[in-house]
N, C-alpha and C positions, 0 to 999 in steps of 0.2 A: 347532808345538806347544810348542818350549822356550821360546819369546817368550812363547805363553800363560798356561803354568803363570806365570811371573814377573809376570806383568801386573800386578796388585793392588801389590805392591811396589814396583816402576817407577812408576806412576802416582802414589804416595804421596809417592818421592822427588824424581821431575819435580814436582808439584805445589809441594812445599815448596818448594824452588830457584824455582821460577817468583813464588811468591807474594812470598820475599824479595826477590827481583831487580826484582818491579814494584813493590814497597812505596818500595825506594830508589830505582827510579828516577822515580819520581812525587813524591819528598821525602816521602814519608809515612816519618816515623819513631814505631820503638817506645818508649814510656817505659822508664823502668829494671823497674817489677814487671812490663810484659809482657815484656821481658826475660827475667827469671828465671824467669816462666813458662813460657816456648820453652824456654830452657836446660832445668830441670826435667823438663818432659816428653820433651825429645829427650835426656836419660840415662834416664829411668825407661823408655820407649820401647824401650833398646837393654838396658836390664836385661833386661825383658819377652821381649825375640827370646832372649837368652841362656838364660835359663830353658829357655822350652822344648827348645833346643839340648842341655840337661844331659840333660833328660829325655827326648830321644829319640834321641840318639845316640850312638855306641859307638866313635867315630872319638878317636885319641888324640888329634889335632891340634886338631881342631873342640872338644871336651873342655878344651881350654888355655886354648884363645882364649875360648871360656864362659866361663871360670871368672875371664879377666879382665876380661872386659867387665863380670862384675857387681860385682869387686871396686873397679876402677877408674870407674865411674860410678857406683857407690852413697858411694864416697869425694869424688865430686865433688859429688852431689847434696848431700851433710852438707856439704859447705865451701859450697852458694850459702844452706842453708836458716840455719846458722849466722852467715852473712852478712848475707842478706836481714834477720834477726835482729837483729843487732848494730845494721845500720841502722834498724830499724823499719818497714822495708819486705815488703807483705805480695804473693806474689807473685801476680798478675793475669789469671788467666786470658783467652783473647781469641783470637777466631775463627782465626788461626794456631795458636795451642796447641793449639785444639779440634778442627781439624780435624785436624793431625799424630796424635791418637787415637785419630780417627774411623780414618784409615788404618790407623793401626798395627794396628789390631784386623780390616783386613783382611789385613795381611802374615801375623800371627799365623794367622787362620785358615787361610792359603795353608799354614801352615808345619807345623801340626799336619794337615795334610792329606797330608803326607810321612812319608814313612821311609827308612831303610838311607843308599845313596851318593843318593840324589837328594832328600832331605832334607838332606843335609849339603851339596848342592852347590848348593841355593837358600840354603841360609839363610848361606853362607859370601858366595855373589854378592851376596848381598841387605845382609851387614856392610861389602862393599865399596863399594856405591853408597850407604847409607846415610852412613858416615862421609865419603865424598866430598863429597854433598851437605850436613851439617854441619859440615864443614872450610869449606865455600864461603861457609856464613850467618855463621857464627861471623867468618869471616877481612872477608869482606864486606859483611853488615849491621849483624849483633849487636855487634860490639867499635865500628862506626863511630858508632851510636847512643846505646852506654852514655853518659850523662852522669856517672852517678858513679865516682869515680878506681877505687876497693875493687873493685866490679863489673867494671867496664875490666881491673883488672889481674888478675883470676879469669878472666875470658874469654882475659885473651892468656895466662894460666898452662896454662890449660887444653888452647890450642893443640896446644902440641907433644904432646900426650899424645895427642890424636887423630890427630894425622899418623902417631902411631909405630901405633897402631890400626890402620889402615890397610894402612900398611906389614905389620905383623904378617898382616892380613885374605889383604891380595894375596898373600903368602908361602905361607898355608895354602889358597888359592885354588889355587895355582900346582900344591903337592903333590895336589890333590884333583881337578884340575879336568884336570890335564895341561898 
């Protein structure tokens, strides 16, 4: 039954990992605006999970981590849109972005189907596997594709901030989860 409840989330972040892993290994690469459109949507994405986190949890820890998932992906989404900007580049939506939506909007309904500790202990696993699996496109597809230097070096800026994510995620996993 815990595999179940998780399902919809799992299948979103398998899927993405899988799509970018055959996208590169088939040579198909993304331009720079499908680019910023992946990027884009996987912070707004993780803004989105955080929201509802504020709003339905009462856990100090999960509360933290909230508060900086939106603060630190709403600060990142302004440096690609500023960017995107500055270049003239208008970001590209494309059947990876769209689909990463389609899913997200099943995790979200997974999540708002929770409450108490078992809300907070999906949506905490659910920032772990998530940021794993954007640590892996970012480190693995997205910075090998960027053509442009500005974008290239926002993606690798971007890196460690998700690793520490992460690390942060696993931490308050660890407190919640046992």
């Amino acid at each position: 039954m815990k595999v179940l409840n998780r399902l919809p989330s799992l299948i979103a972040i398998l899927f993405f990992v899988l799509t970018l892993n055959t996208n590169a290994q088939n040579g198909e690469q993304f331009n720079d605006a499908e680019i910023a459109a992946i990027a884009v949507a996987a912070n707004d994405i993780d803004i989105k999970y955080a929201e509802i986190a504020k709003d339905k949890s009462s856990n100090k820890e999960i509360l933290n981590f909230a508060n900086t998932m939106v603060n630190d992906h709403t600060a990142v989404i302004n440096q690609a849109v500023e960017l995107v900007t500055k270049l003239g580049v208008e970001p590209q939506p494309n059947a990876l972005s769209k689909k990463l939506n389609e899913d997200a909007q099943k995790t979200r309904e997974m999540l708002q189907g929770k409450s108490g500790k078992a809300f907070d202990k999906a949506y905490i696993e659910n920032e772990v596997a998530y940021h794993k699996a954007v640590i892996n496109a970012v480190r693995n597809v997205l910075i090998p594709d960027t053509e442009n230097k500005e974008l290239k070096d926002l993606l690798e800026v971007v890196l460690p901030a998700l690793e520490t994510h992460l690390e942060h995620a696993e931490s308050v996993q660890k407190k919640i989860v046992g």
